[in-house]
Backbone bond lengths (Angstrom), bond angles and torsions (degrees), N, CA, C in turn:
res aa  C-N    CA-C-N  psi(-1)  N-CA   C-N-CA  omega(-1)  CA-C   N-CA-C  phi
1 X - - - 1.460 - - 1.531 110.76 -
2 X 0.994 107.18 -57.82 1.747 116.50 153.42 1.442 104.89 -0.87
3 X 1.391 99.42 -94.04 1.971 115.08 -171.83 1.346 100.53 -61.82
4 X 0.858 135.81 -57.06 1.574 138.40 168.68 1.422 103.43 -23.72
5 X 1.270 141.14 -39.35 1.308 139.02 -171.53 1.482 108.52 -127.44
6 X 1.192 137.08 -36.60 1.403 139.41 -172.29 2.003 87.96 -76.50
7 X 1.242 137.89 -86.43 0.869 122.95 -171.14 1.603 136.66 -24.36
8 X 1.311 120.31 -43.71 1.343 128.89 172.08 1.698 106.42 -74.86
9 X 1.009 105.23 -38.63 1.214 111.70 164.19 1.777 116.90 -69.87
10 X 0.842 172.42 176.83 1.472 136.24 -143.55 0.820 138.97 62.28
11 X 1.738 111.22 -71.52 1.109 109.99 -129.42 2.044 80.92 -104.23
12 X 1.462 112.93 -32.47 1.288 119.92 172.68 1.531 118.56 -58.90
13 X 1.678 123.11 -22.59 1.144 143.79 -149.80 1.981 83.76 -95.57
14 X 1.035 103.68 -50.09 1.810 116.14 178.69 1.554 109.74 -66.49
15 X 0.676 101.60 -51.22 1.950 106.68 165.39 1.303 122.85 -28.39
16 X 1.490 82.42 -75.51 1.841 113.38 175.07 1.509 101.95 -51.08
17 X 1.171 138.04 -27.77 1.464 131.85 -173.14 1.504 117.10 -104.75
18 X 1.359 105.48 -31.30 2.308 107.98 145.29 1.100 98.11 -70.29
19 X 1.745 163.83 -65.10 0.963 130.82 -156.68 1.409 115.61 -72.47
20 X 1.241 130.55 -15.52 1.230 136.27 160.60 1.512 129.13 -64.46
21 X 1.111 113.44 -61.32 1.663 131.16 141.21 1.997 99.55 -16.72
22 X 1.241 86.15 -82.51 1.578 93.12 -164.62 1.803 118.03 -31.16
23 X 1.630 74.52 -51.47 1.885 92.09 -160.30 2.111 95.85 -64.05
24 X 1.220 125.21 -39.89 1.705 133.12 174.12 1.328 98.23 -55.98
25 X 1.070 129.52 -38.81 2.107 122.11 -167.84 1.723 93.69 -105.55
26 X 0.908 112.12 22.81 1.521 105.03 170.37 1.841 128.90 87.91
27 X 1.209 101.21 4.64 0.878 86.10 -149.74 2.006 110.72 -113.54
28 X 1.250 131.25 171.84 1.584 119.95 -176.88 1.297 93.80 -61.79
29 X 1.635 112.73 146.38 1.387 136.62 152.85 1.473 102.87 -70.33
30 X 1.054 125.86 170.11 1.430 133.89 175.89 1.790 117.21 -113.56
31 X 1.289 96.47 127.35 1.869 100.54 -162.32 1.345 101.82 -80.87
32 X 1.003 133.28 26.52 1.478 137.86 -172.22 1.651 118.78 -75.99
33 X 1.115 147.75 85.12 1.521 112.88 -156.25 1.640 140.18 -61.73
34 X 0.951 99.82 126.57 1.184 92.54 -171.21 1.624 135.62 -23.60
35 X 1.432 85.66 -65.45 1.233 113.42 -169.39 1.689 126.88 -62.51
36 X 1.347 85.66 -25.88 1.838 107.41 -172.36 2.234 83.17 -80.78
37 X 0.972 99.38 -40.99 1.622 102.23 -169.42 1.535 113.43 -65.66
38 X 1.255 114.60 -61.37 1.839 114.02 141.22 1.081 119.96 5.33
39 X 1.899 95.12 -104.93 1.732 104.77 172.27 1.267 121.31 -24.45
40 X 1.457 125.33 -58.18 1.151 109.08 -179.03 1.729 140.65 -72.57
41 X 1.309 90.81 -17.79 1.268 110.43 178.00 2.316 108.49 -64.87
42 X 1.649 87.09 -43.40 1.220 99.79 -173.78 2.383 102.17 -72.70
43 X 1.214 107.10 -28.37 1.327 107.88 174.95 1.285 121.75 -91.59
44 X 1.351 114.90 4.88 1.678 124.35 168.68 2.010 88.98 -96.41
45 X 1.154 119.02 -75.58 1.461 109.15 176.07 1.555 111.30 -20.24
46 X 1.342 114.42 -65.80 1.563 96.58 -169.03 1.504 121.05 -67.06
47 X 1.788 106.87 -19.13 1.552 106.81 176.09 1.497 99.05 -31.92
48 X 1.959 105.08 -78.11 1.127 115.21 167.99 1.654 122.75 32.80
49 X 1.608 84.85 -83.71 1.532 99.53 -174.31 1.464 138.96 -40.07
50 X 2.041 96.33 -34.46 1.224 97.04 -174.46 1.624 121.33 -87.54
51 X 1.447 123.25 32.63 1.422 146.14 -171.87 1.533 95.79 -68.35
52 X 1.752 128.80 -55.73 0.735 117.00 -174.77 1.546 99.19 -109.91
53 X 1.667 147.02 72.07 1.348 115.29 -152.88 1.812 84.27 -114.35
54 X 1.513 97.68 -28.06 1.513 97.58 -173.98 1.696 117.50 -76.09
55 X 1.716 114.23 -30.13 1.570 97.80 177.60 1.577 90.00 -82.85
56 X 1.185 139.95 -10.03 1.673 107.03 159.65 1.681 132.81 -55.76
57 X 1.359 98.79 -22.26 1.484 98.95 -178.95 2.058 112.18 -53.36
58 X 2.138 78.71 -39.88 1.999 90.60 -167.37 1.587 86.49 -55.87
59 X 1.549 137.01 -67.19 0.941 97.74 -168.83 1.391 147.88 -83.08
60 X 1.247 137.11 11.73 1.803 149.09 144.61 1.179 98.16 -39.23
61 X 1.693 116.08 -51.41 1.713 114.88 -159.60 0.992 104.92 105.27
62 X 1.606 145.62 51.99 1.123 148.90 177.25 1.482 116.99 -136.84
63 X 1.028 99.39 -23.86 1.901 111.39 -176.49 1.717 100.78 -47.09
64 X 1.067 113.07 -65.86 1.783 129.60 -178.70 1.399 117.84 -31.38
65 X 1.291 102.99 -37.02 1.678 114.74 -164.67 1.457 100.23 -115.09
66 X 1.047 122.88 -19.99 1.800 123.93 150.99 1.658 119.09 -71.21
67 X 1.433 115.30 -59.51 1.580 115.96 166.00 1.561 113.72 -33.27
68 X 1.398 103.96 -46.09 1.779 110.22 -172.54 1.127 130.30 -66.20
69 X 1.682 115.76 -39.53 1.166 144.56 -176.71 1.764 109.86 -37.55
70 X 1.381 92.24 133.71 1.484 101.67 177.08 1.578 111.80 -82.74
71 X 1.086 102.70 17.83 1.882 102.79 -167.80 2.092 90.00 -98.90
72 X 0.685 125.88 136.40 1.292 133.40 157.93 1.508 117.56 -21.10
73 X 1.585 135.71 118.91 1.511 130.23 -169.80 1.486 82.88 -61.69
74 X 1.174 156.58 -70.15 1.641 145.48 -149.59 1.430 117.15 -25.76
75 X 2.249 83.65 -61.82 1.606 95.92 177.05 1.599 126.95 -63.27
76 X 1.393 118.50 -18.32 1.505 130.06 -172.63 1.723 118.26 -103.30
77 X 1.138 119.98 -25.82 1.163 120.67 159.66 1.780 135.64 -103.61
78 X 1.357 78.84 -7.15 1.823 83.99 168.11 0.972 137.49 -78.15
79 X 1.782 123.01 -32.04 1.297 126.07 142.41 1.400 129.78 -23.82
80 X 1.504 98.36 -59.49 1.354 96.16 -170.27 1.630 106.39 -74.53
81 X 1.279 128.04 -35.36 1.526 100.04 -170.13 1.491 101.46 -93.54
82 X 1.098 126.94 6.72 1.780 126.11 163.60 1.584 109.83 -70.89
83 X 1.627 107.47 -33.52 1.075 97.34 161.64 1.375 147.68 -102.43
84 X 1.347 115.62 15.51 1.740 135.69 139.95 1.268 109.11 -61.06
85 X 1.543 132.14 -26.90 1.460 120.87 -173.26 1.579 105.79 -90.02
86 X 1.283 103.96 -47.24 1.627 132.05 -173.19 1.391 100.91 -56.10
87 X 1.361 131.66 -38.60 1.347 122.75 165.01 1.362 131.03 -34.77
88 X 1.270 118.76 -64.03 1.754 122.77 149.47 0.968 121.54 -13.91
89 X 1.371 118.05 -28.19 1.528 89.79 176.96 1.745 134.38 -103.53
90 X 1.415 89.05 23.28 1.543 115.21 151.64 1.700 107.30 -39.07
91 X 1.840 113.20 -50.68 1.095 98.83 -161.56 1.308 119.47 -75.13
92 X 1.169 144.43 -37.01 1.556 158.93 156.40 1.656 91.29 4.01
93 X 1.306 119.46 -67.65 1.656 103.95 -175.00 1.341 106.51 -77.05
94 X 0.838 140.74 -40.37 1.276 140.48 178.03 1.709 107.77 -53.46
95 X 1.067 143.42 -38.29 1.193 160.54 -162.37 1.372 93.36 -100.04
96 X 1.198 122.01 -61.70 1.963 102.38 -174.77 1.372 97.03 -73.04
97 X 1.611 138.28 -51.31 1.475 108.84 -176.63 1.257 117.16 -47.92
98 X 1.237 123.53 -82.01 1.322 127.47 165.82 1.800 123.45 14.07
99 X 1.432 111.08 -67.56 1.176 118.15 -165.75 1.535 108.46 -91.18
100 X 1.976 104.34 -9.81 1.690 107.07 173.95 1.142 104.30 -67.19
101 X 1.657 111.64 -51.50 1.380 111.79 -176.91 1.211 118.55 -49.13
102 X 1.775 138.14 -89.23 1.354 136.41 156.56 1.521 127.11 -7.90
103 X 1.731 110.09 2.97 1.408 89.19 168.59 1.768 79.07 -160.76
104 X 0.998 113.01 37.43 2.042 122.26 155.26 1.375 92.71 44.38
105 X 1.069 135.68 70.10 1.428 123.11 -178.79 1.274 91.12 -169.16
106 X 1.506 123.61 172.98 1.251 127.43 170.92 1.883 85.11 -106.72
107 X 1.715 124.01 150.88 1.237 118.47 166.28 1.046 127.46 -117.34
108 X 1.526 126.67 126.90 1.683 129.40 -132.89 1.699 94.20 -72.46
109 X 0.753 120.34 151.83 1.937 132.36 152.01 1.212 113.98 -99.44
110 X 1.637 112.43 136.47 1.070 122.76 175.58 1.353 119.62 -109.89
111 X 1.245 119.25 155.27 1.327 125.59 169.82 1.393 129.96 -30.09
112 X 1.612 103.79 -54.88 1.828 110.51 171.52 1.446 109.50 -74.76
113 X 1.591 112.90 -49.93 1.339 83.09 151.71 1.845 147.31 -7.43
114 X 1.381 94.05 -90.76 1.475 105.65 177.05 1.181 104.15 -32.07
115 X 1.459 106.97 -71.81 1.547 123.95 -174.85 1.281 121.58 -35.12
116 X 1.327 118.15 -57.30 1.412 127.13 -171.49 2.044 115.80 -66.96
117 X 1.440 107.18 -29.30 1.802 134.92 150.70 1.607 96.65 -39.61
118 X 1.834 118.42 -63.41 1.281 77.33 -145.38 1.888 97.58 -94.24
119 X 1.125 116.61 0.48 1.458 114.48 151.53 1.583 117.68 -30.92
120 X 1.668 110.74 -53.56 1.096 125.36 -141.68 1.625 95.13 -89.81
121 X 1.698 107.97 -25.75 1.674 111.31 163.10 1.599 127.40 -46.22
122 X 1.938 86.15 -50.12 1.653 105.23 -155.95 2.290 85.70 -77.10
123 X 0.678 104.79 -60.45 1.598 112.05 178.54 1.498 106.30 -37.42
124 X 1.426 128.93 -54.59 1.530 127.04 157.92 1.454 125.58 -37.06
125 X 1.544 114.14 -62.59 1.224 119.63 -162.26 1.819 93.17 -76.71
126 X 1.016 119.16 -38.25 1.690 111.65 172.72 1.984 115.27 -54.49
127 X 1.458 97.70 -50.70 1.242 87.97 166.39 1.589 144.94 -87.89
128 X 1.910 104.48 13.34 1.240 105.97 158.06 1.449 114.54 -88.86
129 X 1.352 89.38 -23.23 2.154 83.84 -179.40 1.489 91.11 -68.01
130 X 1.512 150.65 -59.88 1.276 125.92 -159.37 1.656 112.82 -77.05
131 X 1.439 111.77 -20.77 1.539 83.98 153.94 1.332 126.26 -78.93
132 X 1.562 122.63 -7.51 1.279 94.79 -172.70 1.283 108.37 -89.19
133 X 1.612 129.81 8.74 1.109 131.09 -160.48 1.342 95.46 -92.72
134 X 1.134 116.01 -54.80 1.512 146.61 -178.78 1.125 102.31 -49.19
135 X 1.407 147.30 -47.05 1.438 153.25 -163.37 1.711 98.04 -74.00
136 X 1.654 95.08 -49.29 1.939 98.32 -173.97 0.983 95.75 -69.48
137 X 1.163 161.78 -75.91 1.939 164.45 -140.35 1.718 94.04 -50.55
138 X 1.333 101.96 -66.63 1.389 129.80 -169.50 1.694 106.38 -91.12
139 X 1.398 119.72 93.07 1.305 118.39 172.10 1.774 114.36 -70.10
140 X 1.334 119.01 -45.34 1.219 126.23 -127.84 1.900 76.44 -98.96
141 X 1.565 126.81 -9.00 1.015 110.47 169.79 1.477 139.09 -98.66
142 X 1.520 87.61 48.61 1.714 110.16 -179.34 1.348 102.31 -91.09
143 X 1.217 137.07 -25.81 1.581 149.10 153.43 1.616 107.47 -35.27
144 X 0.873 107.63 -52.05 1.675 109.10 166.17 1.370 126.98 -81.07
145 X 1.174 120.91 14.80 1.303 126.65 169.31 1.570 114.87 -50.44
146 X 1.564 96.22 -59.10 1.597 98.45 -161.13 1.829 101.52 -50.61
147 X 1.105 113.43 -42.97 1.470 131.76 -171.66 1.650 123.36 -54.65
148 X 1.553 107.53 10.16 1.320 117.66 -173.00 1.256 100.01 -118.64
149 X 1.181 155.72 -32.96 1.224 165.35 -168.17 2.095 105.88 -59.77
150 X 1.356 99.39 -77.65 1.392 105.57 -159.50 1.941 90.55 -65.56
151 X 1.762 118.97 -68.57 1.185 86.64 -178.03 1.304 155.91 -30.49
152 X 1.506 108.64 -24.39 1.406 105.05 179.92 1.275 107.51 -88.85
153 X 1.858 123.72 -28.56 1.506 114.83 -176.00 1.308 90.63 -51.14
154 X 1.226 144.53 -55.54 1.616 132.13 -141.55 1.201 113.66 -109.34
155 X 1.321 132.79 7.31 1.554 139.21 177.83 2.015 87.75 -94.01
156 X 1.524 113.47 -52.37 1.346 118.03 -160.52 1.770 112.90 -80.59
157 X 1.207 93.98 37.44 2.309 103.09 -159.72 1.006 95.90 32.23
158 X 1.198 145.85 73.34 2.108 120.30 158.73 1.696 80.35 -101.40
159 X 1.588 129.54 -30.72 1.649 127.60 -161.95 1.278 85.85 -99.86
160 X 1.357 161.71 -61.80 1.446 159.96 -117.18 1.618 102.81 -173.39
161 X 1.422 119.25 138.00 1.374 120.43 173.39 1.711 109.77 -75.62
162 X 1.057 119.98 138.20 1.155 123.68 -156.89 1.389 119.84 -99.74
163 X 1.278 113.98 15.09 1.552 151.54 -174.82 1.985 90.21 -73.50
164 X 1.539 106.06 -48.29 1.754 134.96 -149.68 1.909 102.64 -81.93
165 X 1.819 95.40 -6.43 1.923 101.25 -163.47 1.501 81.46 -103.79
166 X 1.557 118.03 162.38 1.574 130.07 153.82 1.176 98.86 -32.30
167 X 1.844 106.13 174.27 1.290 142.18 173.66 1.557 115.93 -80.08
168 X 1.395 111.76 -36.26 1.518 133.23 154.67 1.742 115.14 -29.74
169 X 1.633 74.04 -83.15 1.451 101.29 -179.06 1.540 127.03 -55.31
170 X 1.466 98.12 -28.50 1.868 96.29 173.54 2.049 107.93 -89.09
171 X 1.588 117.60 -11.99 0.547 102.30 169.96 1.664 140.19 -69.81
172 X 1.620 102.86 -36.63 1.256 121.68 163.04 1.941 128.39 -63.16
173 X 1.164 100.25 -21.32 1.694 127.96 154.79 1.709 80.70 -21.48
174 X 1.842 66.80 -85.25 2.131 99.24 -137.83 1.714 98.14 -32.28
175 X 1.545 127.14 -36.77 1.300 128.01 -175.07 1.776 118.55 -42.81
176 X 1.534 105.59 -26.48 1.157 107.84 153.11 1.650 148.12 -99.61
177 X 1.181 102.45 145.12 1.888 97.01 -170.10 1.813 118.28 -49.29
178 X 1.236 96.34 -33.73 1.484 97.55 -157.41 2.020 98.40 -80.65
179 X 1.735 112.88 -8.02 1.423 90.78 -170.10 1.489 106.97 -92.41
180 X 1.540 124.23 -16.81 1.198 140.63 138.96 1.998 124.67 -33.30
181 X 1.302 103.70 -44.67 1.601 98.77 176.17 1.866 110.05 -87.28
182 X 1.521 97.89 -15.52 2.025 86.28 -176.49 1.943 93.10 -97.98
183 X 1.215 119.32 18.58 1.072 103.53 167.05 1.814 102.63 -112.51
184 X 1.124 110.47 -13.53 1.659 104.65 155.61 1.517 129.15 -73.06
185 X 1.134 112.23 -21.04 1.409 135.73 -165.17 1.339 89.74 -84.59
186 X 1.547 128.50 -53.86 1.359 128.75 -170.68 1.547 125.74 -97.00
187 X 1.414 103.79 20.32 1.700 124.66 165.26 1.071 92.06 -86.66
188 X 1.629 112.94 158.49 1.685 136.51 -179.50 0.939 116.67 -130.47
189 X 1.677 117.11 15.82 1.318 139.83 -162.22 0.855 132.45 -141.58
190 X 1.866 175.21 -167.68 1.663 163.70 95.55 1.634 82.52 -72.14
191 X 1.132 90.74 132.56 1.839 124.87 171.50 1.226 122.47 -146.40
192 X 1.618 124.70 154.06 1.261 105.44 144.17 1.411 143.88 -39.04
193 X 1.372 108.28 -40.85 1.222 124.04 -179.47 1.409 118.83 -62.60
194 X 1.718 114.37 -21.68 1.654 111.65 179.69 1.314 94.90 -105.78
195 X 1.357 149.00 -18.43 1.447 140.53 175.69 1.648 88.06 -59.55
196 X 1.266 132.43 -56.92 1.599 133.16 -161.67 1.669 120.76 -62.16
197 X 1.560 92.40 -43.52 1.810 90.32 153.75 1.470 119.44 -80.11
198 X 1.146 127.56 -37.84 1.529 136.80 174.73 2.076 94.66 -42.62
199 X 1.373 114.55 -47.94 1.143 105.81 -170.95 1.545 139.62 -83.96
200 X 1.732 90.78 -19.80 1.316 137.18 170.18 1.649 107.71 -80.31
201 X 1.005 122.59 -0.93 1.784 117.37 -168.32 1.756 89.23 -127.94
202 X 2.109 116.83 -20.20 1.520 93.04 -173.18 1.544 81.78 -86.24
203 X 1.391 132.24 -43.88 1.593 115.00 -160.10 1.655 117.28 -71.03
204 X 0.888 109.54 -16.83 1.541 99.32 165.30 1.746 108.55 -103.35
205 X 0.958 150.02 24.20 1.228 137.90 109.76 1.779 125.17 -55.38
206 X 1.500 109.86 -41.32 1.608 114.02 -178.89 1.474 99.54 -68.04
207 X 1.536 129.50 -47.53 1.336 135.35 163.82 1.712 103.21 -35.20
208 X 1.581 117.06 -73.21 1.223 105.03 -172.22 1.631 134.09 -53.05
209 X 1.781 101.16 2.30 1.379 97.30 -168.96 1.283 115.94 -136.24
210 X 1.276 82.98 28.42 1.828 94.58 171.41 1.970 94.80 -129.04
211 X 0.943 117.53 -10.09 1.417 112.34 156.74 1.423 114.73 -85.76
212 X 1.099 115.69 -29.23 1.705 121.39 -172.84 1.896 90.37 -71.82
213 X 1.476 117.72 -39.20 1.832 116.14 -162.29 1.829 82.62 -81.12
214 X 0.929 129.31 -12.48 1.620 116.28 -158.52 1.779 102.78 -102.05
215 X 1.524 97.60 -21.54 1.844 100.60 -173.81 1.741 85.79 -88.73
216 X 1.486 123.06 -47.86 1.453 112.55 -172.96 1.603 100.47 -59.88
217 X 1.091 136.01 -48.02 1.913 117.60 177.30 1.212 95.34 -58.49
218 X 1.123 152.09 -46.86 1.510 131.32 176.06 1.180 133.95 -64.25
219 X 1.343 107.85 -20.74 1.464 119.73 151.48 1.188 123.19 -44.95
220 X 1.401 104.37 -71.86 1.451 121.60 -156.79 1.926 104.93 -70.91
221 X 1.391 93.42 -36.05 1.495 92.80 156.48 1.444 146.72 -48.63
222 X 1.465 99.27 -41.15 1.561 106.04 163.38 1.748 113.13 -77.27
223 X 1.018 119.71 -33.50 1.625 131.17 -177.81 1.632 102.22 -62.07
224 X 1.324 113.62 -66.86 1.550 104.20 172.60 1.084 113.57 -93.82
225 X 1.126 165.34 53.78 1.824 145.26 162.24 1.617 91.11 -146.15
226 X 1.542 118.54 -45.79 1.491 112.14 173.11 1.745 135.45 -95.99
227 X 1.576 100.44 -14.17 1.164 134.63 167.50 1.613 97.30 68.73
228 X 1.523 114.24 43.91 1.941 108.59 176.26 1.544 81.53 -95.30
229 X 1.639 99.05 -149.36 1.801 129.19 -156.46 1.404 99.88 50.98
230 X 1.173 129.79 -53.94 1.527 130.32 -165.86 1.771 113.01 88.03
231 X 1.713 90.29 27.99 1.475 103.42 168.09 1.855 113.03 -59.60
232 X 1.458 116.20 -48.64 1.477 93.77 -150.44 1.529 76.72 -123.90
């Protein structure tokens, strides 16, 4: 809950002090909203979390009686790492008060806004199930944890508009859901151009979560039939 709220909180608090900065040396502020940029920043952090969410269960003592379960792995492990991602969104109030206050105003929300948030939900909770899938397959790549966080703030514009990176580099972006939903979030408009990420941010989330259900049967496969990971 902590990062869930201290991060967006931060990270909006740092903003506010380059756009301040900026605007004293002359220079454009950035029309980006804040606040929508926050949130997300603060709901990619908690994705984060769910890297290790599933060998936490082994230790509570729950992993065993989840692995076993006759309910479908989709239905039994998705909760839980939807809700390591789903946490984030603590920051949304925290992030619009925040930035009402610092500028005495209440600050309007918009429609794509909203919209482009809950892209940025469904794109989270897809990519904590494939890390958390990814984390169990792959133990030894909990070492790379820390290393997932900042790339995506700044590949996905929530840190820098991504208009400002190579042609390379924005291409490999788009491969993810979430750099597709903060570029809906940061239209001021309905366009073609945001129906195309709007559509591009749901299919590679549905992509991400039918690989995330296909690595958990492979999971659970090695756990009971071969008895490796050292799940049960």
């Amino acid at each position: 809950m902590m990062n869930a709220v201290l991060t967006p909180l931060c990270f909006l608090l740092m903003k506010a002090v380059a756009d301040a900065g900026g605007a004293q040396s002359g220079g454009v502020s950035v029309a980006a909203p804040a606040w929508v940029d926050a949130s997300m920043a603060g709901l990619w952090s908690s994705t984060t979390l769910a890297v290790g969410i599933i060998g936490y269960q082994r230790y509570v003592g729950t992993l065993q009686y989840l692995a076993t379960s006759v309910v479908p792995p989709a239905q039994v492990f998705l909760p839980i790492v939807a809700a390591a991602a789903m946490l984030g969104c603590v920051g949304v109030p925290v992030s619009w008060v925040t930035e009402s206050v610092l500028k005495a105003r209440f600050v309007p929300v918009a429609g794509l806004q909203l919209f482009g948030y809950c892209l940025a939900v469904l794109a989270c909770v897809a990519s904590a199930a494939l890390l958390a899938g990814l984390f169990v397959l792959f133990s030894r790549a909990t070492v790379y944890e820390p290393l997932i966080l900042l790339p995506i703030w700044m590949l996905s514009g929530i840190v820098a508009n991504t208009d400002s990176l190579p042609g390379v580099v924005r291409g490999i972006a788009l491969f993810h859901p979430l750099t597709s939903a903060v570029r809906v979030a940061h239209a001021s408009t309905l366009s073609a151009e945001v129906v195309g990420f709007s559509a591009l941010s749901i299919l590679l989330t549905v992509v991400y979560m039918i690989i995330a259900q296909r690595m958990m049967h492979i999971i659970l496969r090695k756990a009971i039939q071969e008895g490796s990971l050292n799940l049960l």
